[in-house]
NUTI-238650 format. One record per residue (C-alpha): residue number from 1; residue in three letters; x, y, z. Coordinates in steps of 0.5 Angstrom, whole numbers, plus 500, padded with zeros to 3 digits. Example, Ala and Ser with C-alpha at 12.3 -4.5 7.8 and 13.67 -1.06 7.14 Angstrom:
# residues 2
+-----+-----+-----+-----+-----+
!   n ! res !  c1 !  c2 !  c3 !
+-----+-----+-----+-----+-----+
!   1 ! ala ! 525 ! 491 ! 516 !
!   2 ! ser ! 527 ! 498 ! 514 !
+-----+-----+-----+-----+-----+
# end
This chain:
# residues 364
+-----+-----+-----+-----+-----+
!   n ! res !  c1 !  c2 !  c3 !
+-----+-----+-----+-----+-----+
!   1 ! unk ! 380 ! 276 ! 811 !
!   2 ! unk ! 381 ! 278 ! 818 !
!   3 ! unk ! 385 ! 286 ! 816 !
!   4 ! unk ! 379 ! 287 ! 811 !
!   5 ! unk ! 382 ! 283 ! 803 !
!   6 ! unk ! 376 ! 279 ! 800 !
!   7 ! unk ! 378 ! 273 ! 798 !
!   8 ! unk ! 377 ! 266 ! 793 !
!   9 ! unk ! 382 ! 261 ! 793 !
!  10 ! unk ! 383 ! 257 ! 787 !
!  11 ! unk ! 385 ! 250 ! 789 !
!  12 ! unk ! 389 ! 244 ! 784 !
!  13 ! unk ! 389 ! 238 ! 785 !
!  14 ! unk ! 395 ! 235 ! 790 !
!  15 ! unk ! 402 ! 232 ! 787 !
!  16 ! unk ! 400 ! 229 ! 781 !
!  17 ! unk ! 394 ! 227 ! 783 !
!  18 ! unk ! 392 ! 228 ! 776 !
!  19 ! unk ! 396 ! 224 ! 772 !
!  20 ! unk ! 396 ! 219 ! 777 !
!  21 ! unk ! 388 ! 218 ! 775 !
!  22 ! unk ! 389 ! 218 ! 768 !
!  23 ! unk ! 394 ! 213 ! 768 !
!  24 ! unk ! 389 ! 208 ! 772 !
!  25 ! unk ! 384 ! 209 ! 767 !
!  26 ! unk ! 386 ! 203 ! 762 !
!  27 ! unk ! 380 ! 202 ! 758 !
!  28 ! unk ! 376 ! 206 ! 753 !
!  29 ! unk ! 372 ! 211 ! 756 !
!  30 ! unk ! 369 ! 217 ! 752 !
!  31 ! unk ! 370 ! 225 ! 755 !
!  32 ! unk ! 365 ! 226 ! 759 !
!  33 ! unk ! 368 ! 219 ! 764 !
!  34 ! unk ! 374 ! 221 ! 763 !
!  35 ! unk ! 373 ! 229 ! 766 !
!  36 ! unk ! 369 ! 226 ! 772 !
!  37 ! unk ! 375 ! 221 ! 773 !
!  38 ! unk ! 381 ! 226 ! 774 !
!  39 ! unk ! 376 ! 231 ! 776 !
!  40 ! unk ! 377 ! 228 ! 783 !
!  41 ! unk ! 384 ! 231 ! 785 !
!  42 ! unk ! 381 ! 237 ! 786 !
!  43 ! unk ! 374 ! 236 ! 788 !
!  44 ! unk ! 379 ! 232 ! 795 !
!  45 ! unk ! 383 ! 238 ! 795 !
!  46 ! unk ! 377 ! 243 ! 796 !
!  47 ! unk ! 375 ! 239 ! 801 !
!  48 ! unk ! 382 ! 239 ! 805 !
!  49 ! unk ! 383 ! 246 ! 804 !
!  50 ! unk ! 375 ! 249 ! 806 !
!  51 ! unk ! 376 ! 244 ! 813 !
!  52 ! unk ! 383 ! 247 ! 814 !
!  53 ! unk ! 381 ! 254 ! 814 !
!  54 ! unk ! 374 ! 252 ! 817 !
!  55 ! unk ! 380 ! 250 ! 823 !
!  56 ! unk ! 383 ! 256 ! 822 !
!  57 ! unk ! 376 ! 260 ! 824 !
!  58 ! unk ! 375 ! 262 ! 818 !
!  59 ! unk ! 369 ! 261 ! 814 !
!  60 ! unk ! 369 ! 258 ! 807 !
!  61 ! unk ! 365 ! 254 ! 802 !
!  62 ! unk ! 368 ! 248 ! 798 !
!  63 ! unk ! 365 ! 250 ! 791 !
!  64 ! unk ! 365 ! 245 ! 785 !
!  65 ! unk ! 361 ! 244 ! 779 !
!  66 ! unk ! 355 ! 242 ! 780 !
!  67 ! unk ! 354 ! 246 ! 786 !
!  68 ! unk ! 349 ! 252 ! 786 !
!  69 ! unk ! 355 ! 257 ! 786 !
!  70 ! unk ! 359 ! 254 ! 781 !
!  71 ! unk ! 361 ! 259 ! 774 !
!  72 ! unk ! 365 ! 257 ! 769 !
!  73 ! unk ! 361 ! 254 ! 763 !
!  74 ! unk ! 363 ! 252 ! 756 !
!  75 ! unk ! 360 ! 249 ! 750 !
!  76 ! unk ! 360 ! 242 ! 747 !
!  77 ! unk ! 368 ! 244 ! 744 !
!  78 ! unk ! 370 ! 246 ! 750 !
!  79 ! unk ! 371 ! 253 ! 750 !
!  80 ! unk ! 368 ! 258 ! 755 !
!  81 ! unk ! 362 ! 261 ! 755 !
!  82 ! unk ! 364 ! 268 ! 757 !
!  83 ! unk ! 358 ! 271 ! 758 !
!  84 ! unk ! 355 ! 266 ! 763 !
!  85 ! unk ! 362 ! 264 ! 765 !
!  86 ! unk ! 362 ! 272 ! 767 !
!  87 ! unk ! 355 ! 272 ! 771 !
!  88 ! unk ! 356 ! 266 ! 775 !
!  89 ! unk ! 363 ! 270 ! 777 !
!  90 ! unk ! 360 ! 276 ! 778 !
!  91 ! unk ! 355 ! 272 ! 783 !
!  92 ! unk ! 361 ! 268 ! 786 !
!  93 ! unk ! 364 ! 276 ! 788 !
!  94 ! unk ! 358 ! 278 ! 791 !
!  95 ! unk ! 359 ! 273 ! 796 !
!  96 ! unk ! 366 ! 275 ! 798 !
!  97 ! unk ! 364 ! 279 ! 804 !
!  98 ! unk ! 361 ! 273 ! 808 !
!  99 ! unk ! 365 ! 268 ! 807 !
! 100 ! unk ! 371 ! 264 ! 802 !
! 101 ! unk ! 370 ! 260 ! 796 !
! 102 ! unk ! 375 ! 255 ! 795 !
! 103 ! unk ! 374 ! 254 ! 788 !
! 104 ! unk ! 376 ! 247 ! 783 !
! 105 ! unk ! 381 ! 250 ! 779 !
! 106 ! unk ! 382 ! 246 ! 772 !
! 107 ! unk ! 374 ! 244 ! 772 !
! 108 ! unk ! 368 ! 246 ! 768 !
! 109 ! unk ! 361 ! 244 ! 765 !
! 110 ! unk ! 357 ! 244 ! 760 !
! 111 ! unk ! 351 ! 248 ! 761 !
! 112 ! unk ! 347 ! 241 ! 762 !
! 113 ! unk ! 351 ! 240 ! 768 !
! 114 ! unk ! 357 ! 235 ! 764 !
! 115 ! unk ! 364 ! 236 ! 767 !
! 116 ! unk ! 368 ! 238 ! 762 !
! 117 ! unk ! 376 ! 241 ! 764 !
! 118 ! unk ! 380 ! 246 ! 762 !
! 119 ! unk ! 386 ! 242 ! 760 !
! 120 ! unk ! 393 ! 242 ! 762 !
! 121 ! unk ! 396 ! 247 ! 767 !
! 122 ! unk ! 387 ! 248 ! 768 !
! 123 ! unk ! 387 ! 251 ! 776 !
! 124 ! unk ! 393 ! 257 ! 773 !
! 125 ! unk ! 387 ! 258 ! 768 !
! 126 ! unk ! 381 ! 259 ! 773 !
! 127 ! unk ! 385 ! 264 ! 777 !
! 128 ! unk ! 387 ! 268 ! 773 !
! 129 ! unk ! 380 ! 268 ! 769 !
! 130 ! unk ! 376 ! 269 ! 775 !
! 131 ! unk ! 381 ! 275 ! 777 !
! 132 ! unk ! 380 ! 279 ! 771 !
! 133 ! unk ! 371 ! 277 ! 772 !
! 134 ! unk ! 371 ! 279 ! 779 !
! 135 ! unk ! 376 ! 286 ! 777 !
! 136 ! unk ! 380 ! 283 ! 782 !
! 137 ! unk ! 387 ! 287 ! 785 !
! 138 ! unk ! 390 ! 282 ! 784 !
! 139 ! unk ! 392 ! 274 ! 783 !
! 140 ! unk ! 397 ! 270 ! 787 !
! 141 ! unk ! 399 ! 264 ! 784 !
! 142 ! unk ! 402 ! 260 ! 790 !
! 143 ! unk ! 407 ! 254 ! 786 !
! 144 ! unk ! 412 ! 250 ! 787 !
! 145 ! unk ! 418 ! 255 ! 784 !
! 146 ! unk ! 421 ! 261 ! 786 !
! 147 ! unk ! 418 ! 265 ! 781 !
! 148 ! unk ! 420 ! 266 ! 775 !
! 149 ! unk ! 428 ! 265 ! 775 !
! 150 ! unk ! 434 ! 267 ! 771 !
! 151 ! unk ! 435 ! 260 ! 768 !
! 152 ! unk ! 434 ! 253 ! 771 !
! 153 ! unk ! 438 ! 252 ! 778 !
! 154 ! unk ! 439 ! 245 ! 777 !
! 155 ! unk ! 443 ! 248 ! 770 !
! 156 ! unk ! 445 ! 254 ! 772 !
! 157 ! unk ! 449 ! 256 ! 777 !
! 158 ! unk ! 448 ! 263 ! 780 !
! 159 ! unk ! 440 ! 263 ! 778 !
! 160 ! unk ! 436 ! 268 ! 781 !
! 161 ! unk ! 428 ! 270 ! 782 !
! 162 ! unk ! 426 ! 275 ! 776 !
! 163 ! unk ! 422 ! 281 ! 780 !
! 164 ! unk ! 418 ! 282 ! 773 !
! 165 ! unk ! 417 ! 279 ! 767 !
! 166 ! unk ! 411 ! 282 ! 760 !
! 167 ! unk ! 406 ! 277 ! 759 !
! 168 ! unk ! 410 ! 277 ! 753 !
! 169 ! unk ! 415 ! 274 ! 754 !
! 170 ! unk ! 413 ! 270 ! 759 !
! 171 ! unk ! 409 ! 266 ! 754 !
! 172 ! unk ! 414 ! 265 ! 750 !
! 173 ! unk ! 418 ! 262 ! 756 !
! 174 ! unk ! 412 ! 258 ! 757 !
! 175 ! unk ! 409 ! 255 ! 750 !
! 176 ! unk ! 417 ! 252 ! 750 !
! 177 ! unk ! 418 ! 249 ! 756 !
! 178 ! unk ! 419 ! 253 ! 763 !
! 179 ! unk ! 413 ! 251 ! 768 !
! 180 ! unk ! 412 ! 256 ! 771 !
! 181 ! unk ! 404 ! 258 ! 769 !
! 182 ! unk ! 400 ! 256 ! 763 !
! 183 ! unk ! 401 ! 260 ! 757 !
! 184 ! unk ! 393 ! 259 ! 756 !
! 185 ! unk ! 392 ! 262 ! 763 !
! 186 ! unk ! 396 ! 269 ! 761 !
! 187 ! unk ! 390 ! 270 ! 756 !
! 188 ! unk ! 385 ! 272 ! 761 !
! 189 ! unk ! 391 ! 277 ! 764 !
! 190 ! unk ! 390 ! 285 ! 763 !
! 191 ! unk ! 393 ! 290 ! 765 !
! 192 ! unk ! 389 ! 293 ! 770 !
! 193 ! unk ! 390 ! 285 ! 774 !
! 194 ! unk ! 396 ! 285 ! 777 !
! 195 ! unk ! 399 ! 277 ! 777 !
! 196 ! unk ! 405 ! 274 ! 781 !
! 197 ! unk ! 407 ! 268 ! 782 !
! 198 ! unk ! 410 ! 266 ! 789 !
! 199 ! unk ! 413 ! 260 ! 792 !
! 200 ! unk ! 408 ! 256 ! 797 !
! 201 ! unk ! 415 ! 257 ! 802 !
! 202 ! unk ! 415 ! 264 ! 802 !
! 203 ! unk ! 411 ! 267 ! 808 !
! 204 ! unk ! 408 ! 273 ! 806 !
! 205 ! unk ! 404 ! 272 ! 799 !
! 206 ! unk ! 402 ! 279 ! 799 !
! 207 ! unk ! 409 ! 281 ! 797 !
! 208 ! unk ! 415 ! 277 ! 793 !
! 209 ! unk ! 416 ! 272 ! 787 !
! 210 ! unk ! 415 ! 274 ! 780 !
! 211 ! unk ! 411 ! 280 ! 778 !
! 212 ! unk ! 407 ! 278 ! 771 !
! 213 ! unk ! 406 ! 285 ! 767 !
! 214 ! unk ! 402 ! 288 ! 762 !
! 215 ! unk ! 396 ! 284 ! 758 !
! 216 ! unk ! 397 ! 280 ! 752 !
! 217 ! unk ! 394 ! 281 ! 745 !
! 218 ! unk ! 392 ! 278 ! 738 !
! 219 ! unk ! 395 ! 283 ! 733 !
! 220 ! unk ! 396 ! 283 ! 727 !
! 221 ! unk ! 401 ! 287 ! 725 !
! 222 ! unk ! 405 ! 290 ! 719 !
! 223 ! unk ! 411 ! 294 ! 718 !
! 224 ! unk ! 411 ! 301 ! 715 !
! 225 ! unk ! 417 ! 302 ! 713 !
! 226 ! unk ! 420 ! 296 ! 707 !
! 227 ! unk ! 426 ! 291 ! 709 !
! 228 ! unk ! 431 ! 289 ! 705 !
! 229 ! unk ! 433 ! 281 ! 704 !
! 230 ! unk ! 441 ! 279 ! 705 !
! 231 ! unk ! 443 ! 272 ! 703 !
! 232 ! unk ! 450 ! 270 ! 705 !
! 233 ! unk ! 451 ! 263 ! 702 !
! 234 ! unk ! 456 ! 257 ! 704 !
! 235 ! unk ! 458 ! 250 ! 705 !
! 236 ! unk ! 454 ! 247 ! 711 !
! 237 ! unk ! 454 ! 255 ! 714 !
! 238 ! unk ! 449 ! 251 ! 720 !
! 239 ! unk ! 455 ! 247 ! 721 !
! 240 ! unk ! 460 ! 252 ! 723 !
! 241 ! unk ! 460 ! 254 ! 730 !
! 242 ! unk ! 460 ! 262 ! 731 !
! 243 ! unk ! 458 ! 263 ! 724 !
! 244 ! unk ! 450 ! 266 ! 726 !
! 245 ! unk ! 455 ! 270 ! 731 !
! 246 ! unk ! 461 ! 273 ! 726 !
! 247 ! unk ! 455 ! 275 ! 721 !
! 248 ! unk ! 451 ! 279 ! 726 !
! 249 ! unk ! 457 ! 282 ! 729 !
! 250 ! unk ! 460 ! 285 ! 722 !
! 251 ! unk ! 453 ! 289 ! 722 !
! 252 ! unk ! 453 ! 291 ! 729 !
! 253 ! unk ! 459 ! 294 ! 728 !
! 254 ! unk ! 456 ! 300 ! 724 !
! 255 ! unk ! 449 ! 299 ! 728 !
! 256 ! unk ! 445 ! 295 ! 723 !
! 257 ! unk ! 439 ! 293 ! 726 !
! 258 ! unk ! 436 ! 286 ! 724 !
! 259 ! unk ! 429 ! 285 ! 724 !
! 260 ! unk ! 429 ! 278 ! 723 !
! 261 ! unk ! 434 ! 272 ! 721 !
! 262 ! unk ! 432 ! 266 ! 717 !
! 263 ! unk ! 437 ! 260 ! 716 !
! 264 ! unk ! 438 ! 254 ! 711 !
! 265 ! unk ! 444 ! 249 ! 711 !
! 266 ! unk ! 447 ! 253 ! 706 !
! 267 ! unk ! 445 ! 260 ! 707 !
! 268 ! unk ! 443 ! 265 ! 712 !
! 269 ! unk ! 438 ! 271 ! 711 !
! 270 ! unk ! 438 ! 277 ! 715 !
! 271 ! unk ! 432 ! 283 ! 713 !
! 272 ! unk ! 435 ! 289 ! 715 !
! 273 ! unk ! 432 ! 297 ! 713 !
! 274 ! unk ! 432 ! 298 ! 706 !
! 275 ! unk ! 436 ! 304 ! 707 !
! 276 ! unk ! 441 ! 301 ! 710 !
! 277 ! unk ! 441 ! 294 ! 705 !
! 278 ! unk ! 448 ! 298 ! 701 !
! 279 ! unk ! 452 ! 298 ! 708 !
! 280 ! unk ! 450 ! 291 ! 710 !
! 281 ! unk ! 452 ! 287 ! 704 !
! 282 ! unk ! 457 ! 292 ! 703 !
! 283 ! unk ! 459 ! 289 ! 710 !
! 284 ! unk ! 457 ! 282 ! 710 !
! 285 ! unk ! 462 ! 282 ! 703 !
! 286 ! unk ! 468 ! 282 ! 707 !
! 287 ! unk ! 466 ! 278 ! 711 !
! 288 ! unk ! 465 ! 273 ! 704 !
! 289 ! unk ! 471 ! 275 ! 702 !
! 290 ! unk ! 475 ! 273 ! 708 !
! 291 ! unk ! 472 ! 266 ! 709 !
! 292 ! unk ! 473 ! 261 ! 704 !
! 293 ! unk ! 468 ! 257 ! 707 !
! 294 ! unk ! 463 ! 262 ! 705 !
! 295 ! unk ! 461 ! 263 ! 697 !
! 296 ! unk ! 457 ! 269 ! 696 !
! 297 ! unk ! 452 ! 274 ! 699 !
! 298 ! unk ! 446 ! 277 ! 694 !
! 299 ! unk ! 441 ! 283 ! 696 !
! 300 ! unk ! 432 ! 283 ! 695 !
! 301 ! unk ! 429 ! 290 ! 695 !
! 302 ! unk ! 422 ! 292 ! 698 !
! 303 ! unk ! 420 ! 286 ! 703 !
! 304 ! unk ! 414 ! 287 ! 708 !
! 305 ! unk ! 414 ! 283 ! 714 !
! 306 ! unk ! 406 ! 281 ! 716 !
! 307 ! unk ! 406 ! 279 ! 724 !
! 308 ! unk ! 400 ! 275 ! 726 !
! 309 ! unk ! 401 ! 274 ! 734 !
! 310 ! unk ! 395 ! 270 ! 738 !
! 311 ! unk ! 395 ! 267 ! 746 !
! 312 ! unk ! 393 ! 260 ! 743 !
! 313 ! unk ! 397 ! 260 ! 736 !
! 314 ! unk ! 402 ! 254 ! 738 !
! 315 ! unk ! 396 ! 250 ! 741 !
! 316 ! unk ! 391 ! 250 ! 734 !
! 317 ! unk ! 394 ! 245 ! 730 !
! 318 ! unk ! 394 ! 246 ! 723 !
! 319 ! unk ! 395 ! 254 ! 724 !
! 320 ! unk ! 400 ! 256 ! 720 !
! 321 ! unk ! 396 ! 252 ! 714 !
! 322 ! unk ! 390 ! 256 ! 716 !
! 323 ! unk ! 395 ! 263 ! 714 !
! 324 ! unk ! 399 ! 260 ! 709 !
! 325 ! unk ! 394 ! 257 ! 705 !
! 326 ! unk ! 389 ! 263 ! 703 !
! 327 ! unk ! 396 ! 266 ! 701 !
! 328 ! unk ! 398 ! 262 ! 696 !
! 329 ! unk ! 391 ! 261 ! 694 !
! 330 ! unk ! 392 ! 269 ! 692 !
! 331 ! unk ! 398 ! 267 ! 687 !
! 332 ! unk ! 402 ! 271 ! 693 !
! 333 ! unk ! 409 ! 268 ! 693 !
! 334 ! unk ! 412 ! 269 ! 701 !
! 335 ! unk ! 418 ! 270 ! 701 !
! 336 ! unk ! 419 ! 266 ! 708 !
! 337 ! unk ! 415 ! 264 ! 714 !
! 338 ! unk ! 418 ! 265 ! 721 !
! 339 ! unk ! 414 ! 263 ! 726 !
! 340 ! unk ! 416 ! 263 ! 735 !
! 341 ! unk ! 412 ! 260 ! 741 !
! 342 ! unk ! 407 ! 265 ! 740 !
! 343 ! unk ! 408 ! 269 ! 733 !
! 344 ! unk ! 408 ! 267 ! 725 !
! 345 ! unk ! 412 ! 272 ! 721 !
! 346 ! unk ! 410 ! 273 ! 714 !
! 347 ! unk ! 416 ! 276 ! 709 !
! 348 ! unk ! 412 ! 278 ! 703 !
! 349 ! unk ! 414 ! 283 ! 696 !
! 350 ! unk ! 411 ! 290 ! 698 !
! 351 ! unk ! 407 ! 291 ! 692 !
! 352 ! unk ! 403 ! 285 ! 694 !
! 353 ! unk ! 403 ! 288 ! 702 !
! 354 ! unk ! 395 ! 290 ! 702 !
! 355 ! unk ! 393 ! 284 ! 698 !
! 356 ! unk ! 396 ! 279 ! 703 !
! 357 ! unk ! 394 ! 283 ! 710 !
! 358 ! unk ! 387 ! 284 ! 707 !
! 359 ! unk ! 387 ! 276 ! 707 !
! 360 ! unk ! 391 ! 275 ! 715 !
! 361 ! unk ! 385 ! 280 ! 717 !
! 362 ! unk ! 380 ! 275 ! 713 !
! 363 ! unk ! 382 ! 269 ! 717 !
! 364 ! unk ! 384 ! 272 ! 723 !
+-----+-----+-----+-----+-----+
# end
């Protein structure tokens, strides 16, 4: 503040303050009791944090809900009132010159005042959300962990800081199992918002740790150009140690590239360019031929793939129902259905592409 930055902090609650509290609530309570409980954790922090920059000869204010100040309101399911949310940020920012904020991260309310809360990994979410409302240059997430790594230290040996990750990928990293910021906080992110995450031991915040790149986005895309579908069939295939390996190394040979694999007990699948589908069944055949535990490859021509990407697809339970169903309802048969952290991919015929896009569209 002192060299001229404005600047908002975002405050979680201490340790595992959070689940400490919710393990103590051993009785039947509805929401709205529950969010008041666990929202103490913060509510201590904010306090602890204003009166140590306070000591510092910094000016700051706690802000929490219920407070004039407060910005972050949602509806009664929880989702947040962008638009309200947006004006209350605005008139928060307006305040940075004088003095800093130190906000409840993981906290909301109902615009009758109720405390509701923003779930799990909720103060990574403020952050970046208030960020983007506020056209900040930046967010620093000061955590336990050096950023994003190589792979888990206590794992791995030689693991080392990633200096930049795409929102892309860090999500699916998140949504199955690295705690390093919360996929729902990365939905707020946008490119002109730069967001790092820094080691609370590291000194300096204003360089350093992991530097979050790009924005994430809902997208529904379809490929131009038809796949073809490669089946290599065998006994217990999952079974066999290297086979995924062998398979994919016989078409890298003659650099085939794979858009995507499926695999069975007893088979795998390899979508390809239609145009190269001869070579690679060609290529795979030997690879029959030579391995007594492999039985036979086959080949389906003119396949599309229709991918539907969302921030919150692994968090919507019953989503690949709400995208498969419709379909199925349309007398459209697919071929496969592939899903990642934050994907599903639907393999269909290419003559029923337009028809079944149409519908993902219509749901989506």
């Amino acid at each position: 503040m002192r060299e001229g930055h404005e600047i908002a902090v975002v405050a979680s609650a201490m340790g595992s303050t959070t689940d400490e509290l919710l393990e103590e609530i051993s009785f039947e309570t509805d929401e709205s009791d529950r969010a008041e409980i666990v929202s103490m954790g913060e509510r201590t922090s904010v306090r602890m944090l204003k009166a140590a920059l306070a000591a510092r000869g910094i000016d700051a204010v706690f802000v929490e809900p219920g407070r004039d100040l407060w910005p972050i309101v949602t509806n009664e399911q929880g989702e947040v009132d962008v638009e309200v949310t947006k004006r209350g940020v605005e008139a928060l920012a307006d305040k940075l010159e004088d003095v800093v904020p130190v906000v409840t991260g993981f906290l909301a309310e109902t615009p009758d005042g109720r405390v509701t809360t923003l779930g799990r990994g909720g103060s990574d979410t403020t952050a970046v959300m208030l960020g983007r409302y506020m056209n900040a240059d930046e967010v620093v997430i000061v955590t336990d962990v050096e950023g994003v790594m190589t792979g888990d230290p206590h794992v791995v040996e030689g693991a080392r800081n990633v200096g930049q990750i795409t929102v892309d990928e860090l999500r699916n990293l998140s949504f199955r199992g690295a705690e390093v910021i919360a996929p729902s906080a990365l939905a707020y992110k946008t490119d002109d918002l730069d967001v790092r995450v820094v080691h609370y031991q590291h000194g300096d915040l204003l360089t350093g740790g992991t530097r979050i790149e790009g924005a994430f986005e809902n997208l529904i895309d379809m490929r131009e150009e038809p796949l073809a579908c490669i089946t290599v069939a065998g006994r217990s295939i999952r079974n066999r140690p290297g086979i995924l390996a062998d398979l994919s190394q016989a078409l890298r040979t003659e650099d085939i590239n794979i858009d995507a694999v499926a695999s069975g007990m007893d088979s795998v699948t390899f979508y390809v360019d239609v145009e190269r589908a001869e070579e690679a069944e060609a290529l795979l055949h030997e690879e029959v031929v030579h391995d007594n535990l492999l039985s036979s490859v086959t080949v389906e021509d003119d396949i599309v793939v229709i991918r539907v990407t969302g921030g919150e697809l692994p968090n919507q339970p019953g989503v690949i129902n709400e995208i498969v169903a419709p379909i199925a309802e349309a007398g459209i048969n697919l071929h496969d259905v592939i899903t990642s952290a934050t994907s599903v991919a639907l393999f269909v015929a290419w003559e029923d592409r337009e028809r079944t896009l149409e519908i993902v569209q219509e749901e989506f």
